[in-house]
C-alpha positions, 0 to 999 in steps of 0.5 A: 253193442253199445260202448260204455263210458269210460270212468275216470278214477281220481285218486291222489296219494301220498306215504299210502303204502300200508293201505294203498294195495288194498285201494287199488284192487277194489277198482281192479275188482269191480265189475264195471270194468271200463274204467281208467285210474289215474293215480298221482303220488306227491312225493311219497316217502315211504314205499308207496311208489315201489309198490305202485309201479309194480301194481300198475305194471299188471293191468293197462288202465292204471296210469302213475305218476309223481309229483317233483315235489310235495305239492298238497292234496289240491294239485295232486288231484287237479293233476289227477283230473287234468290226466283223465280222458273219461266222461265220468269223474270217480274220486277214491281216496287211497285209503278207502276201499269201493264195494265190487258194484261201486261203479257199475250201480252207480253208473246205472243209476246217473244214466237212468235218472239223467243226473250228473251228481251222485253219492252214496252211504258209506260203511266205517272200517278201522286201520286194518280194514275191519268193519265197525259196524257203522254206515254213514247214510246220505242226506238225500238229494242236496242242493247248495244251501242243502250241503252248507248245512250238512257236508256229508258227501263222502269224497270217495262216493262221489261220481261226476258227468264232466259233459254235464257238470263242466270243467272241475278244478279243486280249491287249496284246501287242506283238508276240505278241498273236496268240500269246496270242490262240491260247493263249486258244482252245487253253486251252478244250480245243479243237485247231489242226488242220493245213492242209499245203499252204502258203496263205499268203505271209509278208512277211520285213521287215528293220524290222519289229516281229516281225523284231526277234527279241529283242523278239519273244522279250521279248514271248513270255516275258511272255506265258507269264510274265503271260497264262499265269501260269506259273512261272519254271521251267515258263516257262523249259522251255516257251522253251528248246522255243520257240527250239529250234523257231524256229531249226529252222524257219528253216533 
């Protein structure tokens, strides 16, 4: 029988301690089973570590780590990925929580249409893990110019082929380094090919860093101006897409 890739699960934390148990164990629960977590926590102060040391105690594939100090979401990550043996790429944020066939169809559908970009529909589920009753649907397949206009990958839908797609390094972005990390990908030419059916449970959290919608704004018109170098004029054109598209998915 055919050896199955292994997936690497990229999943940064910090002061997760509330939601992170839950986190863990929708990758424990998924049906692929051929999978590694690398977690890194950046200098929780919370009960986060304590509770993830005793979870990872449990099952071999979950490798923890803690930053010396507080580092920011970017390095954390990039440790993450520098961690990870596997093929594939999976980001999970530690607040959300996969469906039980995340990895398995999504797998699937990268191997049987030889893509090495994929994202999918994501649920909404409140602070307590209880459905609001929203999906947020994809946008189909993007390209570069496609994804300016319209951030919609949710970051923790994201399925990469590092054989294909190369080298990853997250950009030092508060809170759109996922953004400016897609972008990177997408500029080589290659696409964001669309998984419809919703893999994936987004947390909504009041306190949030990307709750804070004006931050996040911020934070995305920096990446366009400074990552991207783009004019002022051309930055302005691709926002005002950006936040028509925001609100629009929201209702």
């Amino acid at each position: 029988m055919e050896k199955q890739p292994l997936v690497s699960v990229i999943m940064p934390c910090y002061n997760m301690e509330r939601y992170i148990a839950d986190t863990i164990h929708s990758v424990i629960n998924q049906t692929y089973t051929d999978w590694e977590l690398l977690i890194v926590d950046d200098a929780s102060t919370d009960g986060t570590v304590a509770l993830v040391q005793s979870i990872a105690e449990q099952d071999e594939r979950i490798r923890f780590s803690v930053n010396a100090e507080h580092s920011g979401i970017a390095p954390t990550r990039n440790r993450c990925i520098e961690n990870s043996t596997g093929r594939y790429l999976a980001f999970l944020d530690a607040d959300d929580v996969w469906h039980p066939n995340k990895l398995q169809q999504q797998l699937q559908f990268m191997q049987e249409h030889k893509v090495e970009f994929s994202y999918s529909s994501y649920d909404l589920i409140d602070e307590n893990g209880k459905t609001l009753g929203k999906t947020i649907h994809t946008a189909g397949d993007l390209n570069y110019n496609d994804y300016l206009r319209n951030t919609i990958i949710g970051c923790s839908t994201v399925m990469l082929d590092k054989d294909r797609v190369g080298q990853v390094n997250v950009p030092n972005f508060r809170t759109s380094e996922d953004t400016a990390t897609w972008l990177d990908i997408l500029k080589k030419g290659f696409k964001a090919y669309a998984i419809e059916e919703p893999l994936t449970s987004y947390r909504i959290r009041r306190k949030s860093a990307s709750s804070n919608k004006m931050k996040a704004a911020t934070d995305l018109w920096r990446v366009y101006r400074q990552h991207e170098k783009m004019s002022f004029f051309k930055t302005l054109c691709f926002f005002f897409s950006y936040a028509f598209n925001a609100i629009k998915k929201r209702l």
